[in-house]
C-alpha positions as CSV (number, residue, x, y, z in Angstrom):
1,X,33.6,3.8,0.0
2,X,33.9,0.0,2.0
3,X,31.3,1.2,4.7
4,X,28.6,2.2,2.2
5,X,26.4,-0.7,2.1
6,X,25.8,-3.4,4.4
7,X,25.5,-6.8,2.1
8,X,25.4,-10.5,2.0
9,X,28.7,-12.6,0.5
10,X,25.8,-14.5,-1.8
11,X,24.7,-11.7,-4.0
12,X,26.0,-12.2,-7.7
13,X,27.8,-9.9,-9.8
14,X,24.9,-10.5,-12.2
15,X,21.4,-11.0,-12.3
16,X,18.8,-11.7,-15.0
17,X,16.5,-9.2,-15.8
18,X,13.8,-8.8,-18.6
19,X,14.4,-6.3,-20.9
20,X,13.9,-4.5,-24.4
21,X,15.8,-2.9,-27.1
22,X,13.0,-1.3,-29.1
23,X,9.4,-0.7,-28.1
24,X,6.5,-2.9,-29.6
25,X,5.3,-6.3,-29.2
26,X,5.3,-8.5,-26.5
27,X,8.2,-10.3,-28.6
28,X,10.2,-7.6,-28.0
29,X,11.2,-8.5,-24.6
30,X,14.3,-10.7,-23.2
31,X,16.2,-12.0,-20.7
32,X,19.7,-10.5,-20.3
33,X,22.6,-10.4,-17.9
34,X,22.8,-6.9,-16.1
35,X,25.0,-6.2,-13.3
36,X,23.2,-6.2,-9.9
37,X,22.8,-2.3,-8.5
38,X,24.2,-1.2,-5.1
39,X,22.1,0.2,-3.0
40,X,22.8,4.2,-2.6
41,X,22.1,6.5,0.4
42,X,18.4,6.0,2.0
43,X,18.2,2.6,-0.5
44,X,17.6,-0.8,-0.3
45,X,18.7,-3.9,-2.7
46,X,15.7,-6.7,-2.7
47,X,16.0,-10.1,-3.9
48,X,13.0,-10.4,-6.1
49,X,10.8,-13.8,-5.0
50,X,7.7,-11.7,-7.2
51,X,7.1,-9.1,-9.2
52,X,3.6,-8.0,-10.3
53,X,2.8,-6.8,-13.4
54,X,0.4,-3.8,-14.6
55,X,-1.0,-2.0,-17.8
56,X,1.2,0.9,-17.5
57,X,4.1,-2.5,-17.7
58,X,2.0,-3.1,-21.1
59,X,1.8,0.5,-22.4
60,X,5.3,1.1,-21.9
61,X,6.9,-1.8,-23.3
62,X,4.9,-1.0,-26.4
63,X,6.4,2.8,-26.9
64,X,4.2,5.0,-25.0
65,X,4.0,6.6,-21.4
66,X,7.3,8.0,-19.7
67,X,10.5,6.5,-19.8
68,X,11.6,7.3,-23.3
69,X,13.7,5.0,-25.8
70,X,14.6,1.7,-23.9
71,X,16.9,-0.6,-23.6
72,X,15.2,-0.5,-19.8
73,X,13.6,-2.9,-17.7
74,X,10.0,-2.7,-16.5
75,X,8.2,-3.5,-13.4
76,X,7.3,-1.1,-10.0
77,X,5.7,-4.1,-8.2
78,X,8.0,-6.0,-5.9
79,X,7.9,-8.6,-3.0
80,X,11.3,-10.5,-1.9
81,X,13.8,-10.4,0.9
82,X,16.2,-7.0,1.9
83,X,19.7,-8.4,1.4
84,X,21.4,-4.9,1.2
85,X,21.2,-1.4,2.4
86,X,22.8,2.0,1.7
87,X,24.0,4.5,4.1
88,X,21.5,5.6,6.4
89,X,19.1,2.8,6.0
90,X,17.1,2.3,9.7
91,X,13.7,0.6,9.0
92,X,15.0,-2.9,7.3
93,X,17.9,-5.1,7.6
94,X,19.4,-7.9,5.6
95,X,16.6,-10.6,5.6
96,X,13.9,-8.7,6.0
97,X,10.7,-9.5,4.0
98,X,9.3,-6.7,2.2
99,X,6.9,-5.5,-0.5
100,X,6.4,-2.0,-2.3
101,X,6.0,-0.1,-5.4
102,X,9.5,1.6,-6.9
103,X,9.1,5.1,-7.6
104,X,6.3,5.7,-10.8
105,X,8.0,6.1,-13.1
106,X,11.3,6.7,-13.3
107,X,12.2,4.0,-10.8
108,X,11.3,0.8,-12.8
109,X,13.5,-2.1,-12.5
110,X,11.5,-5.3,-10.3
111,X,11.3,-7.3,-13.4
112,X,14.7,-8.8,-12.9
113,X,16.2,-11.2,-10.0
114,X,17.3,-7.8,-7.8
115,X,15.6,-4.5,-7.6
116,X,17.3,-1.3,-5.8
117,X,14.9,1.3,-4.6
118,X,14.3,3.9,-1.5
119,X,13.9,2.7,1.8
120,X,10.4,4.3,2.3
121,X,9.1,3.0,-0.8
122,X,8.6,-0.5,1.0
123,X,6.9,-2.0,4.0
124,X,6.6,-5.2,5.7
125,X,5.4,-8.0,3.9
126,X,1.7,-8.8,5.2
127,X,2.1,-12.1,7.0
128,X,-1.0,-13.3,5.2
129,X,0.5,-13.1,1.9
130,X,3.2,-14.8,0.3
131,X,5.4,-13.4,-1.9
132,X,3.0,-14.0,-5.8
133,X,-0.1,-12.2,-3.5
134,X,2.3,-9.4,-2.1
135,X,3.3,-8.6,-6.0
136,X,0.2,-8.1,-6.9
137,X,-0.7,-5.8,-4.3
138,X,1.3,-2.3,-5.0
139,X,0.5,-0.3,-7.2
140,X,-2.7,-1.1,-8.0
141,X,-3.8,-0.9,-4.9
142,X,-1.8,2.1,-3.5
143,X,-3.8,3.6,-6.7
144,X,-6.9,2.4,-5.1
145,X,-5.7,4.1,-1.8
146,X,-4.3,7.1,-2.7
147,X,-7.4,8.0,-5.2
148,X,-10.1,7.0,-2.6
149,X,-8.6,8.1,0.6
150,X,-6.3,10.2,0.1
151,X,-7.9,12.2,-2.9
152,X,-11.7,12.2,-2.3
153,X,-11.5,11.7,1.4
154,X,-14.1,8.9,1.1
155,X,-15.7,7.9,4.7
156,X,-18.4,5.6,6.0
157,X,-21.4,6.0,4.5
158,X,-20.7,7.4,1.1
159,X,-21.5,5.9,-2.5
160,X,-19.0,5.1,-4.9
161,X,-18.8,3.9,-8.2
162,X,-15.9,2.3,-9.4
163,X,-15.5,1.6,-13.7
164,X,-13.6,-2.0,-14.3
165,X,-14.7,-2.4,-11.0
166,X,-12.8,-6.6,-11.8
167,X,-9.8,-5.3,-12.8
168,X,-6.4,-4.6,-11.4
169,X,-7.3,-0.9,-9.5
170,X,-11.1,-1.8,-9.3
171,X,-11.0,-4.8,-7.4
172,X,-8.6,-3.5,-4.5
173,X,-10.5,-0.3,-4.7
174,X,-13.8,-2.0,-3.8
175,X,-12.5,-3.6,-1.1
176,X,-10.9,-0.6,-0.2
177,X,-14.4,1.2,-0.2
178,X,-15.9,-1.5,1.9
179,X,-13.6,-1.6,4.5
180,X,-14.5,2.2,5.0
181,X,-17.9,1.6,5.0
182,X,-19.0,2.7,1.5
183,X,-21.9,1.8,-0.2
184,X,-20.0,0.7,-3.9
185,X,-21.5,0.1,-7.2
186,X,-19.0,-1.6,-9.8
187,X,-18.9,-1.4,-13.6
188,X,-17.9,-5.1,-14.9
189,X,-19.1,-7.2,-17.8
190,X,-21.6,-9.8,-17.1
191,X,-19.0,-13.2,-16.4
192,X,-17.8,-11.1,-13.7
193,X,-20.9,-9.8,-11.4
194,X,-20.4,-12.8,-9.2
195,X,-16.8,-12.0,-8.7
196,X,-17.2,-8.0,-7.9
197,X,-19.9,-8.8,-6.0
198,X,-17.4,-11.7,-3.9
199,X,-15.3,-8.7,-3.4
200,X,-18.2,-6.5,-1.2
201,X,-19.6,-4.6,-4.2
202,X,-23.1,-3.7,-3.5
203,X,-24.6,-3.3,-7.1
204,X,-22.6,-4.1,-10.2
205,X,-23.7,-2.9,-13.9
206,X,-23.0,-4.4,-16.9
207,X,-21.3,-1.7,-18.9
208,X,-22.1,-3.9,-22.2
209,X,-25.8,-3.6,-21.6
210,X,-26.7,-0.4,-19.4
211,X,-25.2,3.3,-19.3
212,X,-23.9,4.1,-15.9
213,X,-25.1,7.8,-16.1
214,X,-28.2,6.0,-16.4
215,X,-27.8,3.6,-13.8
216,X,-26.2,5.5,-11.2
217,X,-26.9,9.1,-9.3
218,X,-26.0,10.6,-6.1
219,X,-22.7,8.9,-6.0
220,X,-20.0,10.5,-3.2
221,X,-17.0,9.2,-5.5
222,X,-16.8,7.9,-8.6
223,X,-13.5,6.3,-9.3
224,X,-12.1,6.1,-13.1
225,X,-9.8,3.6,-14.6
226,X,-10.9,3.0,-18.5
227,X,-10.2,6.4,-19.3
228,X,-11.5,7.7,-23.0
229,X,-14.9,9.9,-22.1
230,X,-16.1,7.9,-18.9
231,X,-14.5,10.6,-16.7
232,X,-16.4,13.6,-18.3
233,X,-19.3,11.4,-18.4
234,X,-19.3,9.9,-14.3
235,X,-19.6,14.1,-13.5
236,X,-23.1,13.4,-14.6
237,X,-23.9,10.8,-11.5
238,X,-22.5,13.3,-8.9
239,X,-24.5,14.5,-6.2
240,X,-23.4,18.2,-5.6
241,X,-19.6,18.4,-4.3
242,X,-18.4,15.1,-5.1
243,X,-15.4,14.3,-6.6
244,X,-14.9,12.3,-10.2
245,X,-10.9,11.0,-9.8
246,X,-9.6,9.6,-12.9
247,X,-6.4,7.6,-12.8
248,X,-5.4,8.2,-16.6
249,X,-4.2,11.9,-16.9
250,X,-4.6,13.1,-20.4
251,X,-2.4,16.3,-19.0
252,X,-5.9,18.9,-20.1
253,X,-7.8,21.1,-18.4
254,X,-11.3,19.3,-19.6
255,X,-12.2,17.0,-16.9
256,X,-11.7,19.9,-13.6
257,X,-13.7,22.4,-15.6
258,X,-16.4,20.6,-16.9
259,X,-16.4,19.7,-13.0
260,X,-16.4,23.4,-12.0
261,X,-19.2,24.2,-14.4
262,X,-21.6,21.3,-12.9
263,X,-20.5,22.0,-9.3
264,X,-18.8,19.3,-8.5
265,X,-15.0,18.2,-9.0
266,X,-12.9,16.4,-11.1
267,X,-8.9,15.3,-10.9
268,X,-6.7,13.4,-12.2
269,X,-3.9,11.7,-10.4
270,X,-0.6,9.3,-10.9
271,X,0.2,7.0,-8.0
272,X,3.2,7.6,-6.1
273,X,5.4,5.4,-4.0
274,X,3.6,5.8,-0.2
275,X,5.2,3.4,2.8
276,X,2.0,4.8,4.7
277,X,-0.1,3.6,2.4
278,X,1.3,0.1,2.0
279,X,1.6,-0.5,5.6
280,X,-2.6,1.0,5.7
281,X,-2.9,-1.5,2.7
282,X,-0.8,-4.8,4.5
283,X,-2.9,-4.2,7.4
284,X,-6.0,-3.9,5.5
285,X,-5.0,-8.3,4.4
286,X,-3.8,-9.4,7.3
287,X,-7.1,-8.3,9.0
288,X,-8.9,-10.1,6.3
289,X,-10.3,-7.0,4.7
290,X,-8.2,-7.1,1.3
291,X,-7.2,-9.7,-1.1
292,X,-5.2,-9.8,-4.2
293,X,-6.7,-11.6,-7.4
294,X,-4.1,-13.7,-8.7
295,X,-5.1,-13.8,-12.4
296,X,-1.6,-16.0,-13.7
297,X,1.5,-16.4,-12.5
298,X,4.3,-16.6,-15.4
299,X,8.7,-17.3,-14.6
300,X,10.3,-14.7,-15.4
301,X,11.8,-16.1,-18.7
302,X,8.1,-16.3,-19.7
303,X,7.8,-12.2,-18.8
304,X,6.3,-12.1,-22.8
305,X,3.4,-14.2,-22.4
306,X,2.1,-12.4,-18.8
307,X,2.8,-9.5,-21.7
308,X,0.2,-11.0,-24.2
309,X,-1.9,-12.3,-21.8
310,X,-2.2,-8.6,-19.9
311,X,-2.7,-7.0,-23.7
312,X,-5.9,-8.7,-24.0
313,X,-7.4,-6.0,-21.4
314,X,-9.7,-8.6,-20.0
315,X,-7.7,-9.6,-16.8
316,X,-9.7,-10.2,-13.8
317,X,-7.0,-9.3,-11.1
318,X,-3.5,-9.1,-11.5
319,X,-0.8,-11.0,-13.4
320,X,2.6,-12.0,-11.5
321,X,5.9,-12.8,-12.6
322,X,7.8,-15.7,-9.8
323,X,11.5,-15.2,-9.7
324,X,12.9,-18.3,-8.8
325,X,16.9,-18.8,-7.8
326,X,18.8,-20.3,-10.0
């Protein structure tokens, strides 16, 4: 129908996009030509100025996770300019500035010049970010977010341990913890104590030299995102009734009952597009409370080495693809 969308005369047919024809390697991926969606009903169309990158961008581009046999294009982080909307559309306009995470994990597509998504999955951009620091900010911190506060509840006063404590999750999740007045013990290896700690952390361990089970009791929260047995293992640092939330699900039953059989609890959880929680999480930087680590910034032509670089696992921060015009 003519009246479905409301657009700009300068969007393209076409739009270059990074994508894959077979999972493995970081060689694997592309640049192609792909036609540039439409936004549908409730959807906008961005133009792309950033798009962050994450492990689950990594793990998927090398054959596991959730979107089966490519050819597809990654990416759920996004920061650019509205220069579409679909029918019913009320929050954004053409020219709007906005950043958000496309739906986990079906939605993925922000690697590329133009990304469609819903409406609600976006909010403003924070003024005190531009576009490379918006990127970075959506999904690992609406992780952060939605394990912290929305999961466990966290509130002033509370301990909290959070594993990686430098990485892309752990280091908006500190800050997170801070600004709600948590006391927050990090997990990091040694080179990166001063960094955590820069970030509001009030103890950091080094993982490579001392046990957390060890190190730690009487934690409120304790915040997982390495995965393998450190969930099962951070119900042993519990004080009775808190909550062990572990961002990898392994889709078992093993982590909630060995939880019921100490007392406490344990959960497992996969990030989901929130507007609440990105406009709680733009307020949170402009106000000063929250920023992004910018780790590297690759073009998007370069999409494979941000690939290579992330596969190393020893990012401090987030890595960024820049979408420039051409």
């Amino acid at each position: 129908m003519s009246n479905e969308t409301t657009t700009r005369p300068e969007i393209p047919a076409t739009m270059r996009a990074v994508s894959q024809d077979v999972h493995g390697d970081p060689e694997v991926l592309h640049l192609v030509e792909k036609e540039v969606p439409s936004p549908g009903l409730g959807q906008v169309l961005v133009k792309v100025r950033a798009a962050g990158m994450n492990p689950t961008d990594y793990k998927h581009r090398s054959g596991r996770r959730f979107l089966g046999d490519p050819p597809y294009v990654l990416g759920w982080d996004v920061s650019g300019v509205v220069v579409a909307v679909g029918i019913g559309v009320t929050l954004y306009r053409p020219g709007d500035e906005v950043f958000g995470m496309l739906p986990y994990a079906y939605g993925a597509g922000s690697h590329a010049e133009y990304a469609v998504g819903p409406a609600r999955a976006f909010a403003p951009k924070p003024s005190s970010l531009d576009h490379v620091h918006a990127a970075a900010v959506p999904l690992a911190a609406l992780t952060a977010w939605q394990a912290l506060v929305d999961t466990a509840d966290l509130t002033a006063g509370q301990k909290v341990l959070v594993h990686a404590a430098a990485g892309g999750v752990g280091h908006f999740a500190v800050q997170i913890a801070k600004a709600r007045g948590a006391y927050v013990v990090g997990t990091a290896s040694a080179p990166k104590h001063d960094f955590v700690k820069s970030l509001g952390a009030d103890e950091v361990i080094d993982y490579r030299e001392q046990d957390f089970a060890e190190a730690v009791s009487g934690a409120d929260v304790v915040l997982d995102t390495v995965g393998a047995d450190t969930a099962p293992r951070s119900l042993e640092v519990l004080r009775p009734g808190g909550i062990v939330v572990s961002i990898l699900p392994t889709g078992t039953d093993r982590l909630a009952s060995e939880a019921r059989e100490r007392g406490v609890r344990g959960t497992e959880m996969v990030v989901e597009h929130d507007q609440a929680g990105m406009r709680a999480i733009g307020a949170l930087a402009d106000s000063g409370a929250l920023r992004p680590e910018i780790a590297g910034v690759f073009p998007l032509e370069k999409a494979a080495d941000a690939h290579r670089e992330g596969d190393t696992g020893r990012v401090q921060g987030k890595l960024v693809l820049s979408v420039s015009d051409r």
